[in-house]
C-alpha atoms as one frame of an Amber mdcrd trajectory, in Angstrom:
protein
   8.628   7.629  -5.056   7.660   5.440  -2.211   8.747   1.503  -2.587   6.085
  -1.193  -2.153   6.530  -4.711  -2.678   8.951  -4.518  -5.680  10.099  -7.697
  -6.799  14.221  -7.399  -6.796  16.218  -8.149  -9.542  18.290 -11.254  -7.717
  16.972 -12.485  -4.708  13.615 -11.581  -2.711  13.276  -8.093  -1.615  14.151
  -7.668   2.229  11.628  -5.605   3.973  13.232  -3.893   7.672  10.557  -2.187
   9.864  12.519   1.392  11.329  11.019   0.609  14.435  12.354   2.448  17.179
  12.039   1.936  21.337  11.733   4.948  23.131  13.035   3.511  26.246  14.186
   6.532  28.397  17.645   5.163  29.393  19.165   7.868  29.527  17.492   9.474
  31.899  18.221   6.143  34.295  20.006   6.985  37.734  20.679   4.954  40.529
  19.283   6.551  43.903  16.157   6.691  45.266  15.113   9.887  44.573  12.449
  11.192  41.881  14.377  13.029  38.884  12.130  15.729  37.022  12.749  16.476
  33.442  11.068  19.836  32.650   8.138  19.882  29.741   9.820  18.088  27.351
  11.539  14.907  26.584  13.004  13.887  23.094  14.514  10.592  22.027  14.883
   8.973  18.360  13.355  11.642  16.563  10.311  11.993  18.922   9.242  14.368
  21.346   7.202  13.953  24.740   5.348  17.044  25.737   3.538  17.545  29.438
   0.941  20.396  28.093   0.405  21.743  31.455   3.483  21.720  33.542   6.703
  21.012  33.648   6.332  17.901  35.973   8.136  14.719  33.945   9.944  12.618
  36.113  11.407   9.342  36.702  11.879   7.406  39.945  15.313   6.135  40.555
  16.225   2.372  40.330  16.682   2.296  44.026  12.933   3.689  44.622  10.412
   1.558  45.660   8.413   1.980  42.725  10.851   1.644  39.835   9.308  -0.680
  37.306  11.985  -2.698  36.785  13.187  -0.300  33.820  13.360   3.469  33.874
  10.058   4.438  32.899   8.328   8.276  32.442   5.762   9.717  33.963   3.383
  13.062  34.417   3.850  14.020  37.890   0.451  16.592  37.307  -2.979  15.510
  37.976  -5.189  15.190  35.178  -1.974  16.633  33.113  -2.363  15.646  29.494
   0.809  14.156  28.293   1.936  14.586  24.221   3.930  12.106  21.663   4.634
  14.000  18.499   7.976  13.261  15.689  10.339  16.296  15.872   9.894  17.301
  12.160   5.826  17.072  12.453   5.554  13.726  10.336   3.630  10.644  10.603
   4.295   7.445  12.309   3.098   4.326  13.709   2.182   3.956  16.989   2.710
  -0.091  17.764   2.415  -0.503  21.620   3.764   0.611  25.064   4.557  -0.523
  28.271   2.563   0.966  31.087   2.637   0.199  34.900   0.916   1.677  37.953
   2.287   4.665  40.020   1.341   3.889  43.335   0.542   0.366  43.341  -2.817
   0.760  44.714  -5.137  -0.438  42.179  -5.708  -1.204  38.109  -4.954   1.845
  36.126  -6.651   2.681  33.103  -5.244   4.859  30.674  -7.071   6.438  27.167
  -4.969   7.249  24.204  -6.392   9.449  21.434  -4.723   9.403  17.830  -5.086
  12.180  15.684  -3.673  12.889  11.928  -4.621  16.370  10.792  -6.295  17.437
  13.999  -9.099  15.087  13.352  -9.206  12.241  15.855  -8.372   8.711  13.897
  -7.994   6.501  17.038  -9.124   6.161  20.662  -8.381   3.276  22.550  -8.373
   2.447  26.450  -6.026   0.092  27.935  -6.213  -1.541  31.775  -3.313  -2.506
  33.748  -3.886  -6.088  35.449  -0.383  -6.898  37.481  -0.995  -5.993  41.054
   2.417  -4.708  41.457   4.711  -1.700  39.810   5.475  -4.098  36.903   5.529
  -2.471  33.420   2.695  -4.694  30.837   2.891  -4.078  27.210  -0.384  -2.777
  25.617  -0.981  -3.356  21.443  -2.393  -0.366  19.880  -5.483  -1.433  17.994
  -5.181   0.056  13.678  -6.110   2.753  13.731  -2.702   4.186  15.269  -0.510
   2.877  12.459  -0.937   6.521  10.595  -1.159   9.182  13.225   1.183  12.973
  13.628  -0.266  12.775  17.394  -1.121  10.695  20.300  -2.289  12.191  23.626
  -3.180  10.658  27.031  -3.638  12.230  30.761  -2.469  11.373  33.959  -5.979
  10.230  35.856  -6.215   8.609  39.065  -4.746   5.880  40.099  -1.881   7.377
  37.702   0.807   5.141  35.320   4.367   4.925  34.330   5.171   4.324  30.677
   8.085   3.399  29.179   9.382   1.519  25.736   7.050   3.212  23.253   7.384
   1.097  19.664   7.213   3.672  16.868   7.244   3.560  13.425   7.864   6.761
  11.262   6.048   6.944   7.323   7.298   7.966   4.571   4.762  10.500   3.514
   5.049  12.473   0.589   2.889  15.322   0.129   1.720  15.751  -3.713   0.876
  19.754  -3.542   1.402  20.778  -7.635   3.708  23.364  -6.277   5.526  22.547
  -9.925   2.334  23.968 -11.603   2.002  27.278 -10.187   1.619  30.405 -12.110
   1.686  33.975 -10.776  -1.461  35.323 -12.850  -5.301  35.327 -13.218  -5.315
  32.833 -15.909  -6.811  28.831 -16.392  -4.091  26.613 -17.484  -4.236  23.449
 -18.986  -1.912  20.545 -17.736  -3.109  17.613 -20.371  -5.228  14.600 -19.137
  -2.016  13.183 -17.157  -0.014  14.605 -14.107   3.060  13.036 -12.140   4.449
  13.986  -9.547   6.855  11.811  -6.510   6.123   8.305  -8.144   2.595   8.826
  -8.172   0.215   9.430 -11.201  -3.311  11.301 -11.574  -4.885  11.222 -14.625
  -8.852  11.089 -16.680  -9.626   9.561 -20.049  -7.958  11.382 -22.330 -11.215
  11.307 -24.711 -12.372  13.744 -22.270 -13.529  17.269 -23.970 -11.100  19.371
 -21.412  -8.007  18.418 -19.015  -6.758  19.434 -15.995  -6.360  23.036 -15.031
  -5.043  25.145 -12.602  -5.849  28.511 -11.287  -3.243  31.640 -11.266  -2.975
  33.075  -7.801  -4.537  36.061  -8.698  -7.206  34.221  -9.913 -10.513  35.035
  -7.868 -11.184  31.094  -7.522  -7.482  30.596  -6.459  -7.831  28.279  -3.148
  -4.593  29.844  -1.340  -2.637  27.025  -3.016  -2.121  25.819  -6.225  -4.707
  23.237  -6.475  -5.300  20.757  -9.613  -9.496  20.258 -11.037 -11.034  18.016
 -13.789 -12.327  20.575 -16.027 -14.573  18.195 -17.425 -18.076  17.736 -15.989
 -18.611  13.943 -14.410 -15.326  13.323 -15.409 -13.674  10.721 -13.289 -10.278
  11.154 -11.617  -7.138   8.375 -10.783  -4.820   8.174  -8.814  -2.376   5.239
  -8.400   1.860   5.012  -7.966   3.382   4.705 -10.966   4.809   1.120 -10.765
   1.338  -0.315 -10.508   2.223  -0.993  -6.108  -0.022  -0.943  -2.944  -0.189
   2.664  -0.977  -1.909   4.207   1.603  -4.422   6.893   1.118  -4.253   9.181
   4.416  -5.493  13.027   4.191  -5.967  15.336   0.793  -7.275  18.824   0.865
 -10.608  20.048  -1.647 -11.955  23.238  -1.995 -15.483  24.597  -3.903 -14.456
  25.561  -7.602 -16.707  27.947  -8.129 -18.006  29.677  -4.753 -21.741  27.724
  -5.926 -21.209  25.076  -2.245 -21.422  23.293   0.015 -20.335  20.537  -2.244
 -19.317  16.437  -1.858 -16.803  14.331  -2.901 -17.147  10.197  -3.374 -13.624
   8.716  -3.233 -13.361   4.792  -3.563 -10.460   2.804  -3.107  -9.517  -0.144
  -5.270  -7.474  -3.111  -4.722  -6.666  -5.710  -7.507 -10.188  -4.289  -9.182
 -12.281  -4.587  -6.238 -13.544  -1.685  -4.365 -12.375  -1.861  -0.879 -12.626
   1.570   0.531 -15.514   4.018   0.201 -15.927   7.910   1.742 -18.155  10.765
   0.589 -16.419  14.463   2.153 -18.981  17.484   2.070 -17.097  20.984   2.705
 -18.373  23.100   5.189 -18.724  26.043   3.023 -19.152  27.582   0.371 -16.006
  29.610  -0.396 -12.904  28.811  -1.919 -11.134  27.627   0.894  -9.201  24.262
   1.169 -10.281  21.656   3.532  -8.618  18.835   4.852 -10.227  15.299   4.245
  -8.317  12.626   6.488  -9.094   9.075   5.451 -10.758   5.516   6.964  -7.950
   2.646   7.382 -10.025   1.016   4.710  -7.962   3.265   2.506  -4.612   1.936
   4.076  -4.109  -0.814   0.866  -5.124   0.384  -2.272  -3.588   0.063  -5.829
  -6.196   3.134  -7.080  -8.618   5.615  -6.104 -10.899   7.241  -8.081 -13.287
  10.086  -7.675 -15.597  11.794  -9.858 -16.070  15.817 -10.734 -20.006  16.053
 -10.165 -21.914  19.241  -9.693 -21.344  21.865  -8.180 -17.584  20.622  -8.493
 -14.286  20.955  -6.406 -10.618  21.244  -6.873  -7.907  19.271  -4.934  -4.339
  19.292  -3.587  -1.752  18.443  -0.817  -2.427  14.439  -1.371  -0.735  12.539
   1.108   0.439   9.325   0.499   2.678   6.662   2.549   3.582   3.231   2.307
   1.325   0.964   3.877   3.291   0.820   7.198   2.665  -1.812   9.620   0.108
  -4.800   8.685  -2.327  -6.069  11.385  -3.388  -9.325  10.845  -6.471  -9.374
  12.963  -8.872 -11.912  11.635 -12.107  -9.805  12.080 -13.682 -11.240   8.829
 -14.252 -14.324  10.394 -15.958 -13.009  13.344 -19.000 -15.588  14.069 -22.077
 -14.179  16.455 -22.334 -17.582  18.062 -21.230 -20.103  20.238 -18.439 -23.189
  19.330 -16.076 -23.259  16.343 -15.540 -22.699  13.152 -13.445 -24.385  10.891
 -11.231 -22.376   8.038  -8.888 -24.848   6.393  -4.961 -25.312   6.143  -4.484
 -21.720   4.888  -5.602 -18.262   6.123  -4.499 -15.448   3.836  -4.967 -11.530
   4.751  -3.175  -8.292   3.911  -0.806 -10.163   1.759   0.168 -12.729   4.631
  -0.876 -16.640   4.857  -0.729 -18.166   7.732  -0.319 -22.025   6.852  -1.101
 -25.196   8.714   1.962 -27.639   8.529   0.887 -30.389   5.961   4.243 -32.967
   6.303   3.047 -34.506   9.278  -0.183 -36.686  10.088  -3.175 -33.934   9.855
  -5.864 -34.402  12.278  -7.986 -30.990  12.049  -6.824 -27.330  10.653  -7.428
 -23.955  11.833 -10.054 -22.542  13.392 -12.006 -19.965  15.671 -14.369 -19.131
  18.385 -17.736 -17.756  17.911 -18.375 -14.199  20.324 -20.755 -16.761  22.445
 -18.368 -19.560  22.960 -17.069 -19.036  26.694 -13.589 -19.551  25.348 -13.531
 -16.454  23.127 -10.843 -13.891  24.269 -12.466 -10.974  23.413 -11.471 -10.619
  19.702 -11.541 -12.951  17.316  -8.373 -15.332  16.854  -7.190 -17.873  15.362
  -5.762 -21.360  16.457  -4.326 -24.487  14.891  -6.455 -27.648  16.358  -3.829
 -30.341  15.848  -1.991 -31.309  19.041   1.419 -30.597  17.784   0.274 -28.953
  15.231   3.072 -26.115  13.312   1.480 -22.876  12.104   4.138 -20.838   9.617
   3.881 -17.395   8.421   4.967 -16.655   5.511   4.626 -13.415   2.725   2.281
 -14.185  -0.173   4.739 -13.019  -2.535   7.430 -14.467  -1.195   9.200 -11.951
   0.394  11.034 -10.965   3.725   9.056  -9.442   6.359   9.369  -8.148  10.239
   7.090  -9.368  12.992   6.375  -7.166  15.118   3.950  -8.363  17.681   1.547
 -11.024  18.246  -1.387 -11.304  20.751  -1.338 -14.990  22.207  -4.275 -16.306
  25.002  -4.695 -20.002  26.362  -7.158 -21.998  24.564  -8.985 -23.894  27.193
  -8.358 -21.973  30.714  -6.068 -24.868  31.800  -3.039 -22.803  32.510   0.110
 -20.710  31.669   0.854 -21.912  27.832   4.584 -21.601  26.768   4.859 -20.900
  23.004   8.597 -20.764  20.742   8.941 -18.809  18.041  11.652 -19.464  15.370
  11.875 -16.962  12.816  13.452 -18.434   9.504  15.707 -16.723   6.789  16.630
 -18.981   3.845  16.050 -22.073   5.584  17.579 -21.785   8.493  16.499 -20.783
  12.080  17.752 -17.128  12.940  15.554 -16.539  15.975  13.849 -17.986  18.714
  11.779 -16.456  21.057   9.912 -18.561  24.041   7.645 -16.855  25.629   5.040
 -18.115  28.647   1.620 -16.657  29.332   0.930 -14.981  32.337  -3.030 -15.284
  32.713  -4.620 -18.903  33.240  -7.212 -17.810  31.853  -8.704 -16.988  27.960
  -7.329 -13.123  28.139  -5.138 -12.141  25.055  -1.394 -10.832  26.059   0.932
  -8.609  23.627   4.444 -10.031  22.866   6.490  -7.481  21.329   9.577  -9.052
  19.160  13.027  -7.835  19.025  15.093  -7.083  16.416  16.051 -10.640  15.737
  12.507 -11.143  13.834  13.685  -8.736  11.446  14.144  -9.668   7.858  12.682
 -13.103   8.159  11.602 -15.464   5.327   8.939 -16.990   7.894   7.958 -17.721
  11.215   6.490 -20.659  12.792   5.546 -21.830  16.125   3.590 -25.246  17.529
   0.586 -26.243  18.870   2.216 -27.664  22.165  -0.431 -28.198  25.269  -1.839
 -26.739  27.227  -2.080 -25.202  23.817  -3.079 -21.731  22.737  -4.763 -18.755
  20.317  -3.022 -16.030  18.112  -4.401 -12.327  16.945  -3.508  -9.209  15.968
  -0.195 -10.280  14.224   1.879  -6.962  13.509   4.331  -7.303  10.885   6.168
  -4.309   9.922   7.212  -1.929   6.691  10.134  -0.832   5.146  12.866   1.740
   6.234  13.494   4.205   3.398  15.290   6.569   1.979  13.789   7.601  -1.454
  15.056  11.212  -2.480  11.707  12.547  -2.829  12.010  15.896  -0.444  14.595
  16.825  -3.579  12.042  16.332  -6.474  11.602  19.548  -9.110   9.184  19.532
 -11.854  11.933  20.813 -14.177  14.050  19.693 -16.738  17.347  20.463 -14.597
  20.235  18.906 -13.103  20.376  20.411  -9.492  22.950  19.972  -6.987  22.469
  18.567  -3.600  25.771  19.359  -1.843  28.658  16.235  -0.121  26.203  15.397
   2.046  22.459  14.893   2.261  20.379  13.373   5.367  17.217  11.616   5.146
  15.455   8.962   8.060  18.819   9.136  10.319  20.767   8.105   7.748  23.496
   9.920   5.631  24.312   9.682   2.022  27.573  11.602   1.448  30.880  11.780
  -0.770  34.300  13.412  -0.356  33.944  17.219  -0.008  36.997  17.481  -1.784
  35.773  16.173  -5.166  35.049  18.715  -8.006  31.304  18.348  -8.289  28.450
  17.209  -5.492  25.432  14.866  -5.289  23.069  15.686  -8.238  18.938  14.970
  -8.658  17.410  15.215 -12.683  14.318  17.307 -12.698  10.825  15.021 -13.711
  11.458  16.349 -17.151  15.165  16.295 -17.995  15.623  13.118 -20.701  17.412
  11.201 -18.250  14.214  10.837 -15.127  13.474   7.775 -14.185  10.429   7.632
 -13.297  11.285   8.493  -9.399  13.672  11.239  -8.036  17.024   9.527  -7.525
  20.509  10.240  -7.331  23.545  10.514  -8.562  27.502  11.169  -8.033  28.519
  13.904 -10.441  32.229  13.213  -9.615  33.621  10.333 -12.234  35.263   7.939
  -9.770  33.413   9.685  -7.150  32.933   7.227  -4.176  29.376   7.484  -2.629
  29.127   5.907   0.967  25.772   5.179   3.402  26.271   5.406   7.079  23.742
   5.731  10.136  23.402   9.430  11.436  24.476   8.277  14.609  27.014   6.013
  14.036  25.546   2.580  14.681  25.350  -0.459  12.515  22.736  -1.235  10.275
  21.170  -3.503   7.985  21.144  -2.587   4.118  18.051  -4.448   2.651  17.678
  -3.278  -1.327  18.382  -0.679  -3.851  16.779   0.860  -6.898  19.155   1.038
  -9.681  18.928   3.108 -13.245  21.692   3.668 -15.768  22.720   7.335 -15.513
  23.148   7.453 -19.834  21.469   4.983 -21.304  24.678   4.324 -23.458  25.580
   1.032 -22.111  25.080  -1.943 -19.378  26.621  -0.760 -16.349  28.163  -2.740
 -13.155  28.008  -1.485  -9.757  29.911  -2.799  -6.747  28.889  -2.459  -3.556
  31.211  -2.639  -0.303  29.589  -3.398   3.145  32.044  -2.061   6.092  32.604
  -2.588   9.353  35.223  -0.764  11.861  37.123   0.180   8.575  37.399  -3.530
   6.540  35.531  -4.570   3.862  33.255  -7.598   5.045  31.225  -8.237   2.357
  30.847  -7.446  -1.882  27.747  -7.483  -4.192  27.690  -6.807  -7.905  24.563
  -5.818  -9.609  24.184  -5.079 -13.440  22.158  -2.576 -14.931  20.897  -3.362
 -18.563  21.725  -0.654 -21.294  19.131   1.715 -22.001  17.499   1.038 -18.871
  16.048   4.430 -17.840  13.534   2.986 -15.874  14.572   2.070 -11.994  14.963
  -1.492 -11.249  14.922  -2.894  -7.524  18.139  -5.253  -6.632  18.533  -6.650
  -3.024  21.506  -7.387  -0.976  22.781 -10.923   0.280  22.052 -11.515   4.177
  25.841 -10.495   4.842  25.292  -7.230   4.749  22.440  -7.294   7.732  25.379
  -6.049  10.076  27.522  -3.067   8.660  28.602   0.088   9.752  29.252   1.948
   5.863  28.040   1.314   2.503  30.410   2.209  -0.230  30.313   2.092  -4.057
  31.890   3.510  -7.181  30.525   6.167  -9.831  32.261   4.551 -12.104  31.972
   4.831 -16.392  29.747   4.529 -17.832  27.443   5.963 -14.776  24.430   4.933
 -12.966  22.096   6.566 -10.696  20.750   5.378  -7.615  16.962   5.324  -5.369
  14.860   3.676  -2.643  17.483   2.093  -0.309  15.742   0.287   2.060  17.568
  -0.179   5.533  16.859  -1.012   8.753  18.381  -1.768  11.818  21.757  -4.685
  12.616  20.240  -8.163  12.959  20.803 -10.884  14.444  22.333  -9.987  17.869
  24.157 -12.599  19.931  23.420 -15.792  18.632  23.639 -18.290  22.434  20.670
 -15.842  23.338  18.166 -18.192  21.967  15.258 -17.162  24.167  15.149 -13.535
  22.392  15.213 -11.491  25.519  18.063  -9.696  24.955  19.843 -11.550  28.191
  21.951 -14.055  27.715  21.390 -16.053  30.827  20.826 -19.803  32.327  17.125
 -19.867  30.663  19.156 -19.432  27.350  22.154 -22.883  27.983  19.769 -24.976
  29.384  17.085 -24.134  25.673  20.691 -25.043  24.213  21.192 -27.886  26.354
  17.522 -29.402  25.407  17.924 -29.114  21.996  20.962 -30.788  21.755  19.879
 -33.798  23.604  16.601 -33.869  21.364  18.657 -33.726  18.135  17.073 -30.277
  17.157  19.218 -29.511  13.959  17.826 -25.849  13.825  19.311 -24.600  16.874
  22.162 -27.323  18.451  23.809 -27.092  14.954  26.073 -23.814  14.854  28.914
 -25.540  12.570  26.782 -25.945   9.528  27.798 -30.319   8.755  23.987 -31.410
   9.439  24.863 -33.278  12.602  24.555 -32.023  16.542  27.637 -32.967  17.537
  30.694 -32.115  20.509  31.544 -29.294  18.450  28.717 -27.683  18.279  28.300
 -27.767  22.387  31.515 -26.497  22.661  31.009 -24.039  20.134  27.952 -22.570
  22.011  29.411 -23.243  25.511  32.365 -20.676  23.994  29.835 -18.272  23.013
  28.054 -18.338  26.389  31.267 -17.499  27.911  32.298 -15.045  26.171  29.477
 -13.405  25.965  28.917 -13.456  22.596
């Protein structure tokens, strides 16, 4: 089962985006030369494919067109270049830094997303520094669910380097549970689950749903699930009632009478949001693939009806909604001046809200397409000099931001803009950043890892003052068991060890009995395929694949019996000591899993540990993500710590700016706190 936004049990749930930087470090050397790299090039769990040579290279740091960073690039004309994720999944492609070759002139580059070999996403990006200095490019929506993203090397040829991926949880739903080796109809009852999700029809319906055998003369090559009963209607929604994304299913003809189509329509808090009609090409039965409009990206159902001349269905694939864009396209205005929208702007469960303590002289706004001041997409800005915009979750949750595009407002120069990102009350990031264009042109800043896990973020309307779009704010890292699901009512063993998203959920080989999963239809399934330590006393620990530190966000929690309450205790680690402890407590009888989060101390650990201790609990949906914070004297968010960084210090302190001069916690900016940063600063954090 795939999390959503679950409420948790104590505390708000913490949300950590897996983003990962592809940023070809390794391959760094320190000459002048040019270093090829064969065909291939893989990194994080990704793979970069030249399709027509074996011509990747990178130029050394001493080479007089180094970017600045080691960068990539396809040393063959016209050669198409490939990003794929090793095991064939799906991710998020958020944005990449690009910079010219040869420094001769502007390079455009076209990227083409695909998700089921059907082409999702196309977008062209246009390199506008003179020099061999790496830009980072946004990638409009329609990348956030791709398995493939191609581009060629055309003249004036590009470098690329720091590609910002996210991987999705998809689970395929493919009945595989229901198949029978015969030439018979069977009949599966008017409800089906399967991996957290649920399809069912009215159960006043004449007939159910059915399956074909596989020697069945109608059997699609798979076993496929059909409404049996004519213009009955079909749902499908997750089991706890959350928010998914719709992205590719596969139909077939039923009866070999086709061609025939398909309505789906997506649903969100009972309004239809989404609607696609799929006609198969033929009229055999022979699955097709139907891959999805974004409009199907946030849903809470889908529904779809069995009309004439009727279909069957199977390999549903579902995800999480992955990254939001916040891109303000509904208030798009075909005119000139403009347009006033309030204190408030909500979308995709995000309000953006216009600081109310102070004296209020105008709220937010935009630009009509005509107004000469429109950056090319529609943004929004806060019209009060001074003015403090905060973004915050709707449901009060913890979020990751991702990107943001920021232009000037009124062509009157380079704008500077900070960024503190907030986590319970207090500032835990700062990022300053300075546009580069004097003009209205919209520029990508791509945010570290300290924006992850934040309560909110807010930044001020400081002159020459400035306009925000396409805010990216990112989804959950998760490991949720669901690879290990059987329709069955079982107890299977899973081994000492078991991998899933780079991380590792193990116990001691030693102990008498392994990890164990309950089939969907042993007494003791809760709702979702979790786990459990068969060993009494068994200790179960969480580390990171490779060894690094990482943040642990939430946990679903069910008792293992039913028999009575049960306490866990977690441990967070780090180099071998205990650092932090969290109890959470499981009602009796409580089959059903129930989401608890961690406090912030455990943002920074290197093993998770906890007990299987009587009476017994089992365990599900541990969302992680990476170690936050980083050094805390580099203010500016760059990732240097450097003069830009004592002198923000040194401002702050003389202004009396609580939220970042005071590091001792007493309210006050006092000597201690400048000597307690002028410490860190020396020592480097």
């Amino acid at each position: 089962m795939q999390r959503f936004f679950a409420a948790c049990a104590a505390g708000a749930v913490a949300f950590g985006a897996s983003a990962q930087i592809i940023d070809f470090q390794s391959l760094e050397h320190n000459d002048a030369t040019i270093v090829y790299h064969g065909s291939s090039y893989s990194e994080d769990g990704y793979t970069i494919n030249d399709l027509d040579d074996a011509n990747l290279a990178t130029f050394g740091t001493l080479e007089s067109r180094y970017p600045g960073s080691t960068a990539l690039f396809n040393d063959t004309v016209n050669g198409t270049v490939e990003l794929v994720k090793d095991d064939g999944g799906i991710f998020s492609l958020i944005s990449i830094d690009i910079s010219r070759l040869n420094s001769t002139s502007p390079v455009s580059v076209t990227f083409i997303g695909e998700l089921d070999g059907v082409v999702v996403a196309t977008q062209t990006i246009t390199t506008t520094i003179d020099a061999n200095t790496l830009e980072t490019f946004a990638f409009v929506t329609g990348f956030l669910a791709v398995d493939r993203v191609t581009w060629t090397q055309d003249s004036p040829f590009h470098q690329f380097d720091n590609i910002n991926v996210v991987p999705l949880g998809v689970q395929v739903i493919d009945f595989q549970g229901l198949a029978h080796n015969d030439d018979t109809l069977v009949d599966h009852g008017f409800s089906y689950d399967e991996d957290g999700f649920n399809i069912r029809q009215d159960s006043g319906n004449p007939f159910g749903f059915f399956t074909f055998g596989t020697q069945e003369a109608r059997y699609p090559g798979s076993t496929a699930l059909f409404n049996n009963t004519v213009d009955g209607e079909i749902e499908l929604r997750d089991t706890r009632n959350r928010p998914f994304s719709l992205l590719a299913m596969d139909v077939a003809n039923l009866n070999n009478n086709g061609p025939m189509s398909v309505t789906f329509v997506g649903w969100l808090r009972g309004q239809v949001v989404a609607t696609q009609t799929y006609t198969t090409n033929g009229s055999t039965n022979v699955l097709e693939g139907v891959v999805f409009s974004e409009d199907f990206r946030k849903v809470d159902l889908v529904t779809w009806t069995q009309v004439s001349p009727f279909h069957q269905f199977d390999n549903i694939r579902v995800a999480p909604r992955g990254p939001v864009v916040i891109d303000f396209e509904r208030l798009r205005m075909e005119d000139t001046g403009g347009h006033r929208w309030g204190y408030a702007y909500s979308e995709q469960g995000f309000t953006i809200q216009f600081d109310m303590t102070g004296p209020v002289a105008d709220a937010f706004y935009t630009f009509g397409e005509l107004e000469p001041r429109y950056p090319g997409s529609t943004a929004l800005f806060n019209n009060t000099i001074d003015g403090e915009s905060v973004l915050r979750r709707d449901d009060g949750g913890r979020f990751d931001l991702i990107a943001m595009d920021v232009a000037n407002l009124n062509n009157a120069g380079p704008d500077t803009i900070i960024f503190e990102g907030l986590r319970g009350g207090s500032v835990v990031a700062v990022r300053v950043y300075t546009t580069t264009n004097a003009n209205n042109e919209l520029e990508t800043i791509v945010f570290g890892d300290a924006f992850r896990n934040l309560d909110a973020v807010r930044w001020t309307q400081d002159s020459p003052y400035n306009q925000f779009d396409n805010i990216t704010v990112g989804p959950q890292n998760l490991i949720d068991f669901q690879q290990l699901a059987h329709n069955d009512a079982s107890i299977m063993d899973h081994g000492y060890s078991y991998a899933e998203d780079g991380m590792i959920v193990r116990t001691d080989p030693n102990n008498p009995f392994e990890l164990g999963t309950f089939g969907t239809k042993e007494s003791r399934y809760a709702g979702s395929t979790g786990m459990f330590n068969n060993t009494v006393g068994g200790i179960t620990e969480l580390v990171h694949a490779g060894g690094d530190r990482f943040s642990v966000r939430s946990i679903d929690l069910a008792t293992l019996n039913g028999d009575s309450p049960v306490s866990v205790i977690f441990h967070g680690y780090l180099n071998g000591n205990v650092v932090v402890s969290q109890v959470f407590n499981i009602t009796a009888g409580d089959f059903a899993f129930k989401t608890f989060c961690f406090d912030d101390a455990f943002l920074n650990i290197d093993s998770l540990r906890w007990s299987q201790d009587s009476p017994f609990h089992q365990f599900d949906n541990i969302v992680f993500g990476n170690a936050v914070g980083g050094c805390p004297a580099d203010l500016d968010g760059d990732g240097n710590l450097d003069a830009d960084d004592f002198f923000f210090y040194l401002d702050a302190f003389a202004n009396g700016n609580l939220d970042v001069c005071n590091l001792d916690g007493d309210s006050d900016c006092d000597a201690d706190d400048f000597f307690a940063y002028l410490d860190l600063f020396a020592r480097g954090c």
